[in-house]
Structure formats: C-alpha cells, structure tokens
BAFI-596300 format. One record per residue (C-alpha): residue number from 1; residue in three letters; x, y negated, z negated. Coordinates in steps of 0.05 Angstrom, whole numbers. Layout:
% BAFI-596300
+-----+--------+--------+--------+--------+
! num ! residu !     c1 !     c2 !     c3 !
+-----+--------+--------+--------+--------+
! NUM !    ALA !      X !      Y !      Z !
...
+-----+--------+--------+--------+--------+
END
This chain:
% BAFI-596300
+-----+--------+--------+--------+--------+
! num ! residu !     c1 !     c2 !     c3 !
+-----+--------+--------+--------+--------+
!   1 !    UNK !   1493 !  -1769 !   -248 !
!   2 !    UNK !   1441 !  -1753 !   -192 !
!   3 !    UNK !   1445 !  -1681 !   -172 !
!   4 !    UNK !   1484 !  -1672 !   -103 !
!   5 !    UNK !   1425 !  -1611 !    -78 !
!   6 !    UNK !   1372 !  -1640 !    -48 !
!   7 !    UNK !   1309 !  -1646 !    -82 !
!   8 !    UNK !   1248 !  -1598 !    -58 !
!   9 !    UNK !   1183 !  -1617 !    -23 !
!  10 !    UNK !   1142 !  -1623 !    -82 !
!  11 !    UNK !   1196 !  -1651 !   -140 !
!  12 !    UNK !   1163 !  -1716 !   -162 !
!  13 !    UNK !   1229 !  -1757 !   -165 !
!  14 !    UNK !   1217 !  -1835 !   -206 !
!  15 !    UNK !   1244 !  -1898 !   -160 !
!  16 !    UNK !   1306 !  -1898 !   -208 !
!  17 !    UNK !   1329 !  -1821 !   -198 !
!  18 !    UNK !   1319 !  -1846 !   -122 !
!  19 !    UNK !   1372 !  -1897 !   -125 !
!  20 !    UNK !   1407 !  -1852 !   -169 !
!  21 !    UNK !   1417 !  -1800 !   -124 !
!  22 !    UNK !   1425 !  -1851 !    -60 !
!  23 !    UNK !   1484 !  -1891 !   -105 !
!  24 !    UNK !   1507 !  -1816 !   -114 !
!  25 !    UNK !   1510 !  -1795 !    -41 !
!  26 !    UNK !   1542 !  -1865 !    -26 !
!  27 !    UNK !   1591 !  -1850 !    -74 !
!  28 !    UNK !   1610 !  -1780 !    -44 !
!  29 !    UNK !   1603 !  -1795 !     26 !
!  30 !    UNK !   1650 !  -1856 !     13 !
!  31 !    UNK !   1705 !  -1813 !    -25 !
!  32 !    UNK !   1712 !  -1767 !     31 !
!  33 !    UNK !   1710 !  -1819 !     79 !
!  34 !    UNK !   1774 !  -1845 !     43 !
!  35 !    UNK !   1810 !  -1782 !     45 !
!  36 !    UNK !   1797 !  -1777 !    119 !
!  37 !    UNK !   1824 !  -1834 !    134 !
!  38 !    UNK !   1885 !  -1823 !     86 !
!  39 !    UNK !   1891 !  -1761 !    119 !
!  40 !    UNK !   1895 !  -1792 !    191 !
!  41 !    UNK !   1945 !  -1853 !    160 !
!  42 !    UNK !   1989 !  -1799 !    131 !
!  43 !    UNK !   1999 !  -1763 !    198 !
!  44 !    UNK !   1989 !  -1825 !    242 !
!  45 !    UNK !   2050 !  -1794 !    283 !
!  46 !    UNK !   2015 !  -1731 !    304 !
!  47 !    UNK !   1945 !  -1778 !    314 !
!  48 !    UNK !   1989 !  -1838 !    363 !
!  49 !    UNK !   2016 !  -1769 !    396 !
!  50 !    UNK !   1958 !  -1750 !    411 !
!  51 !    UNK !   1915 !  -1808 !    432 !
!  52 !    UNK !   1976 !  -1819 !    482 !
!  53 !    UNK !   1973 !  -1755 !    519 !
!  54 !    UNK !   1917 !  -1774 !    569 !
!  55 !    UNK !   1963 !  -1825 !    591 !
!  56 !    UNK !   2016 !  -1817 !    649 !
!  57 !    UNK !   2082 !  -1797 !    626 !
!  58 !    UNK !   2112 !  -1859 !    660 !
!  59 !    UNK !   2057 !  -1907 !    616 !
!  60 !    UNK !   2071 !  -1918 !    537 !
!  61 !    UNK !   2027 !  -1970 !    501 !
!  62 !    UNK !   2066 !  -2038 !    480 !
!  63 !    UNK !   2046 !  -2089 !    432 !
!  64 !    UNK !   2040 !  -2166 !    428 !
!  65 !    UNK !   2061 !  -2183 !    354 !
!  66 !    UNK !   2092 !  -2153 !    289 !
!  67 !    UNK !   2027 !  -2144 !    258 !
!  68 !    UNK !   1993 !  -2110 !    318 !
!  69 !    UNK !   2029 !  -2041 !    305 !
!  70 !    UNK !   2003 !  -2031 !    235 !
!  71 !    UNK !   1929 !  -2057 !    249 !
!  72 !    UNK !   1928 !  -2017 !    310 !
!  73 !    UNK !   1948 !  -1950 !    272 !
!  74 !    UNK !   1895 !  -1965 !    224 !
!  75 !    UNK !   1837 !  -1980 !    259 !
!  76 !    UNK !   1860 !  -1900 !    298 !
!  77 !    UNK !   1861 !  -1875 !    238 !
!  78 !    UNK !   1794 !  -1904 !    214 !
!  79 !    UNK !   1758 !  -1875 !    271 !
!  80 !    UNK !   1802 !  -1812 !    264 !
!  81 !    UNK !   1780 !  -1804 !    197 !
!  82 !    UNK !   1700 !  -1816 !    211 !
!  83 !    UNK !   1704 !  -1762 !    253 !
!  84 !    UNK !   1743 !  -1716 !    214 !
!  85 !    UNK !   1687 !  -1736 !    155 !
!  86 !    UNK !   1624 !  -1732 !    199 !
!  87 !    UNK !   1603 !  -1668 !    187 !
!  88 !    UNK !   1601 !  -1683 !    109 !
!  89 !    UNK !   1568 !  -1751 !    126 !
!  90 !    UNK !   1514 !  -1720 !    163 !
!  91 !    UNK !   1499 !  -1673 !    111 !
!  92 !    UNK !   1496 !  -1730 !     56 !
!  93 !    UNK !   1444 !  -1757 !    100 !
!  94 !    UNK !   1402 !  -1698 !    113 !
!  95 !    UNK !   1403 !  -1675 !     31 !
!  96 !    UNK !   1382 !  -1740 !     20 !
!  97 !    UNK !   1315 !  -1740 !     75 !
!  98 !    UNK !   1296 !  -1683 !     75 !
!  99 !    UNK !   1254 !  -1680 !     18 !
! 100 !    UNK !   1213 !  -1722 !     56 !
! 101 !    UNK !   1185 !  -1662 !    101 !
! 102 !    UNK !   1138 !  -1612 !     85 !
! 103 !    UNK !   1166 !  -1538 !     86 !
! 104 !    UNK !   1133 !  -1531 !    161 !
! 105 !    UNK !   1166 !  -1591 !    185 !
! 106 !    UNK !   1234 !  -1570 !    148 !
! 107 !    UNK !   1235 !  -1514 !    193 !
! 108 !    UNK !   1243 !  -1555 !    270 !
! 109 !    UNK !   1288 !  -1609 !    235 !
! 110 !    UNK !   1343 !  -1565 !    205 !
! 111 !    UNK !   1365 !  -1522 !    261 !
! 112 !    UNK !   1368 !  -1583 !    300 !
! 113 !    UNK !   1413 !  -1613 !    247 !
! 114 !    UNK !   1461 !  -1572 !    241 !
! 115 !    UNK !   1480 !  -1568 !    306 !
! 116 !    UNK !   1496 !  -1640 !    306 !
! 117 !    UNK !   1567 !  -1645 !    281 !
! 118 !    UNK !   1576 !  -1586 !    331 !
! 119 !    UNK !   1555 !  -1622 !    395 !
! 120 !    UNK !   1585 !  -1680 !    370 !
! 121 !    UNK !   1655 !  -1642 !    377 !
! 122 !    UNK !   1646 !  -1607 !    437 !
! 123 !    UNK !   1629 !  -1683 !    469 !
! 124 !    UNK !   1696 !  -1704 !    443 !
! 125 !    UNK !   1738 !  -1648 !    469 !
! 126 !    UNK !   1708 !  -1659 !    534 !
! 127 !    UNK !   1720 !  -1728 !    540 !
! 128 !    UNK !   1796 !  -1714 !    511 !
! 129 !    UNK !   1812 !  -1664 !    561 !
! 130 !    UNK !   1771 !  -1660 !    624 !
! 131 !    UNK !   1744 !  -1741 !    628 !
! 132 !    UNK !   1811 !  -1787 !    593 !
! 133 !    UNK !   1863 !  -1753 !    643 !
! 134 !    UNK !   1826 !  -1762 !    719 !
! 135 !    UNK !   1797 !  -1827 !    692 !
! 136 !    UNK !   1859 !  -1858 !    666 !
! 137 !    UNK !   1897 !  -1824 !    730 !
! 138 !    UNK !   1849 !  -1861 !    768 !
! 139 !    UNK !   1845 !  -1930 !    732 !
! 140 !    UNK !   1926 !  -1938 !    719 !
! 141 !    UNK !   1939 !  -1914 !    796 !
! 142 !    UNK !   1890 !  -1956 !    823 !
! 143 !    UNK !   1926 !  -2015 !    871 !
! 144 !    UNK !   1991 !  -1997 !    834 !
! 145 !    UNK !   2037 !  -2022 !    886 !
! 146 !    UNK !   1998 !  -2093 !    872 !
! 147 !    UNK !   2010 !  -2097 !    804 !
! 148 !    UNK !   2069 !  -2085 !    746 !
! 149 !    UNK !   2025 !  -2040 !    704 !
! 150 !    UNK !   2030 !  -2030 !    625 !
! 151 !    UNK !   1980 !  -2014 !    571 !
! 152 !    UNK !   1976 !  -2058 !    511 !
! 153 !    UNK !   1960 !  -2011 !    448 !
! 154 !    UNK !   1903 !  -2050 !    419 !
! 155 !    UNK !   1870 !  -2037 !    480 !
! 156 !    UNK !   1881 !  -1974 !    507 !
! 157 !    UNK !   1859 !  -1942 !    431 !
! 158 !    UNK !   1803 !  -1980 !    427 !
! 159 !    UNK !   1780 !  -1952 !    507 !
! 160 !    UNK !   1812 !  -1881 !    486 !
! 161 !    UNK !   1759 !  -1887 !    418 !
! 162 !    UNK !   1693 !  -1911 !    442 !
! 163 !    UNK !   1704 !  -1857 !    500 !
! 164 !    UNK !   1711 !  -1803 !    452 !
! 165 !    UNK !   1657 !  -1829 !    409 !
! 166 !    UNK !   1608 !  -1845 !    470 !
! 167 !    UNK !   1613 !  -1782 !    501 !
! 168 !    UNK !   1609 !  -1744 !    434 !
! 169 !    UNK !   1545 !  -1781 !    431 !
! 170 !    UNK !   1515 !  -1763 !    483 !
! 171 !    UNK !   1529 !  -1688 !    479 !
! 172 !    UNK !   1469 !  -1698 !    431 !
! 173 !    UNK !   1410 !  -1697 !    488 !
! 174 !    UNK !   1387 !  -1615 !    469 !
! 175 !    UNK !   1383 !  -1640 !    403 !
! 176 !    UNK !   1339 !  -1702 !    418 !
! 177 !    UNK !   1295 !  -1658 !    474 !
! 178 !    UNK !   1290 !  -1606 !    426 !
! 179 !    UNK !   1265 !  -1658 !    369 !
! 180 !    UNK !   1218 !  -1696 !    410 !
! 181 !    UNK !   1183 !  -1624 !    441 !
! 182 !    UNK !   1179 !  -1589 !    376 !
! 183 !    UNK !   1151 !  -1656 !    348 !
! 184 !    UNK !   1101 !  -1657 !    397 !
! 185 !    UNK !   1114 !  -1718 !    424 !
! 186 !    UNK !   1124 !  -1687 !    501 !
! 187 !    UNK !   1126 !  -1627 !    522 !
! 188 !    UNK !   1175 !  -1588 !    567 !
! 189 !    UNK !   1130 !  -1580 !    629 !
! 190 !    UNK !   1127 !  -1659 !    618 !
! 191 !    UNK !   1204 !  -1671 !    623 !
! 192 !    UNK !   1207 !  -1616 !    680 !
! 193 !    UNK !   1159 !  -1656 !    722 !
! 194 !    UNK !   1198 !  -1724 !    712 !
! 195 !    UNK !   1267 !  -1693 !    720 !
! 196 !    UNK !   1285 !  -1756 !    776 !
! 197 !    UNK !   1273 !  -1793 !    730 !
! 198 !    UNK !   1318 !  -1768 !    670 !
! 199 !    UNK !   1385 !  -1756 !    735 !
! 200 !    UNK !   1372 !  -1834 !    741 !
! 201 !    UNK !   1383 !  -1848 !    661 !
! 202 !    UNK !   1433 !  -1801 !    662 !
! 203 !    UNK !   1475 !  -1835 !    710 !
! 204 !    UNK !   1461 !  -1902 !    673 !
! 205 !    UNK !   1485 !  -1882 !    619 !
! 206 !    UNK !   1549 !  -1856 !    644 !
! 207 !    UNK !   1562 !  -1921 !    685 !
! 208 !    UNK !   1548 !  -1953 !    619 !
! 209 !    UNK !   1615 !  -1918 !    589 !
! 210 !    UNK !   1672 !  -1951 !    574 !
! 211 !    UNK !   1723 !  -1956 !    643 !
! 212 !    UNK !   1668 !  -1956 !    683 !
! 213 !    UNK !   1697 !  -1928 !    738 !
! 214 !    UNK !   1674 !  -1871 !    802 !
! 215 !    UNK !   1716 !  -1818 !    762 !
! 216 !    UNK !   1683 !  -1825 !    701 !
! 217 !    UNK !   1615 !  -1838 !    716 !
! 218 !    UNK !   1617 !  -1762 !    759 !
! 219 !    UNK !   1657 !  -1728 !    711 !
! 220 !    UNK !   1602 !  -1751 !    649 !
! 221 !    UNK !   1546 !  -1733 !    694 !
! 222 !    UNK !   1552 !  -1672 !    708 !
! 223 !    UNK !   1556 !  -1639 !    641 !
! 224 !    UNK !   1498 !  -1687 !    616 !
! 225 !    UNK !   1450 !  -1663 !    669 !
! 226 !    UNK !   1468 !  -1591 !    653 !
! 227 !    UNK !   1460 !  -1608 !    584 !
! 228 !    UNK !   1394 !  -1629 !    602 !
! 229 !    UNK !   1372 !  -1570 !    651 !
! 230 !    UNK !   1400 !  -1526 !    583 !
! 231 !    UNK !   1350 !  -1569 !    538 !
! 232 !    UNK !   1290 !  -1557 !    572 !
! 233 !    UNK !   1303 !  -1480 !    578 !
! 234 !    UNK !   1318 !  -1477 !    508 !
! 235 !    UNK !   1251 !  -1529 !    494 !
! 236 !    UNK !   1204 !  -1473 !    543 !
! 237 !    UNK !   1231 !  -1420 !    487 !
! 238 !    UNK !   1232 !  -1465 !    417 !
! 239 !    UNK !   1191 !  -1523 !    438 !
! 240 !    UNK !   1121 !  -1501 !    417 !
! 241 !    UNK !   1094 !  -1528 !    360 !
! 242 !    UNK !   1021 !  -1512 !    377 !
! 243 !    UNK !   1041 !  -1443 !    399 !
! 244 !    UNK !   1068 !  -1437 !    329 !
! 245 !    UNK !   1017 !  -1464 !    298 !
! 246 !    UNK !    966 !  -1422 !    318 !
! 247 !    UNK !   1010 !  -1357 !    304 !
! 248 !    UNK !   1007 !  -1376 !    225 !
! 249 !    UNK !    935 !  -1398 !    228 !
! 250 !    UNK !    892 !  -1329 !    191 !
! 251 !    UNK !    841 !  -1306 !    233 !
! 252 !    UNK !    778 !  -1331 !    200 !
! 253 !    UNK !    742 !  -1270 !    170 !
! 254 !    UNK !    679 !  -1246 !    212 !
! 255 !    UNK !    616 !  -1237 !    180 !
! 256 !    UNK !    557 !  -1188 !    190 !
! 257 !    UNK !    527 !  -1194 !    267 !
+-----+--------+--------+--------+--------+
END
C-alpha cells in the first residue's frame, strides 16, 4: 500500500509506486467522500431545513413526481457532502503534488494552500446569509401581484448549490493574486496600475452568477473587490520573490584590493 505522507523533493519514486500512491489517494479521498455524503443522507432533515431558510416563510419548494423527492435529497446531499469532504480532498491533492516543487518553491505554495478550504467556507457563509436572503427576497417578490408564485425543489436546490459553490469560489482571488505575484508572473504595482480593469471582471463575474439579478450582482461585488484591494496589500508585503531571493543569496566573498 502506497504511503499516505507525501513523498520529499528528492525521493526517486518508480512509475509504479506513482500509480500506487495516486490509486491510494483515490481510494482515501473516495472513502471519505462516501461518508460525507452518508453523513448529509442521514441528516437530510436538518440539510432540507436548512437549504430552505433563505426562502420566504410564505414559499416551500413542491415537487413534480414521486421520484423527484428522493433524487432531489440526494443530489443536496452529494454537494453537501463534497463540501463537508473538501478540506480532506484538497489535501489528498496537495500530498500528492507537491513533491513536485523544490523546497524554495514549497515555501509560496503551502501557505497559499492551506488557506483554501478556509476561503472556500467563508465564500459559502456569505452567500448563505448575506447574498440567498435579499436575492431570493428580490427574485420571488419581483411582479408578484402578476404571477401565482411557487418554487419547484429540483430547482430552487440546484440555484441555492451552485450559489454557495460559486461564491465559495470566488472567495479564492488572495489566493490566486498571491500565487501569481509570489510566482513572478506580475507583480503588485502591476495589478495596482490596472485596478479598472480587475472592478470590470469583477462585476462580470458576479453578473455571471446564478439569478442573475441587481441584488446579487451588488451584494457579490462588493466583498470581491475588497477581497481584491486585501490581495494586493497582502501581495506589497508577501509578494516578492526577487526580494527574497536576494536576501538568501551569500554575499560573494571579497578578495584582496
């Protein structure tokens, strides 16, 4: 059985102990992926209960056929259960990479993977609480006296999910600013000077979230662009891989004049 520590810099691993410990990491990453979900099946009551708060208490989902109940609680507790799993699932990934990068380059990826699974939380708690309410507020009372409004199930989970997910997602800008400065790729003063230009894909990309609507599209914005001013302060203080570089470098030795 492949060993579940990842391998060091210099370990000369064969093609087979590769795809050993990939088969390995599969293996794990897939049994706790089960238990997540098994987790999120077992208390599907508390998970329906709370996918259903955003919505107004007047509004509760309805369903089309007999089979739509049970496929619906599933595919919630699927996604319930990747995210209960991801912080496992990133680290599977990671163990398995990073032997890949030399001991300097070991020390800009790490820091910025392990605050991952942490951004990807906070994104999801702010989409749960301060986006779903106002947006659904706004998307369920909009022409209301025009139409007989009712959520179907399949739908509204499926809008409630990829919100939570999206947003989670993009909570992830410091760690892809940080990534592409310390990489050397751009630097800070770069991003400063363009800033229109990163306000413009940040509103793009939250008119590009699911709903689509005025409500949403503010309420995302705003904490990405602070996420963003936040990024580049944090990129002027971490960001410096030349800087760094010439800090280890030893002075050469000075001979006689």
């Amino acid at each position: 059985m492949a060993r579940l520590r990842p391998a060091q810099f210099d370990d000369r691993l064969t093609l087979v102990e590769h795809l050993d410990e990939l088969r390995t990491r599969i293996i794990v990453s897939a049994a706790v992926l089960v238990v997540a979900v098994g987790l999120c099946l077992w208390q599907n009551d508390l998970l329906l209960e709370i996918a259903n708060k955003p919505l107004p208490r007047d509004i509760e989902p309805f369903t089309f056929s007999p089979t739509e109940p049970f496929f619906t609680t599933v595919k919630l507790a699927a996604y319930g259960g990747i995210l209960l799993a991801m912080p496992v699932l990133l680290y599977q990934v990671y163990a398995f990479v990073l032997p890949a990068f030399s001991p300097q380059e070991k020390r800009i990826v790490l820091p910025l993977l392990l605050t991952v699974p942490f951004l990807f939380v906070a994104g999801v708690v702010f989409a749960y609480f301060v986006i779903m309410p106002p947006a659904l507020s706004f998307l369920l009372g909009f022409n209301q006296d025009d139409f007989d409004i009712a959520v179907r199930a399949s739908e509204y989970y499926g809008f409630f999910v990829t919100t939570l997910l999206g947003v989670g997602l993009l909570f992830q800008i410091p760690v892809a600013i940080l990534a592409v400065t310390r990489l050397g790729i751009v630097t800070p003063q770069q991003l400063a000077k363009n800033r229109r230009y990163a306000v413009l894909v940040i509103a793009v990309v939250a008119m590009l979230l699911p709903g689509t609507d005025p409500v949403t599209m503010l309420l995302s914005m705003a904490p990405l662009y602070l996420l963003f001013e936040l990024s580049l302060l944090l990129a002027r203080r971490f960001g410096q891989p030349a800087q760094e570089t010439r800090a280890e470098e030893p002075h050469p030795a000075t001979g006689p004049g």
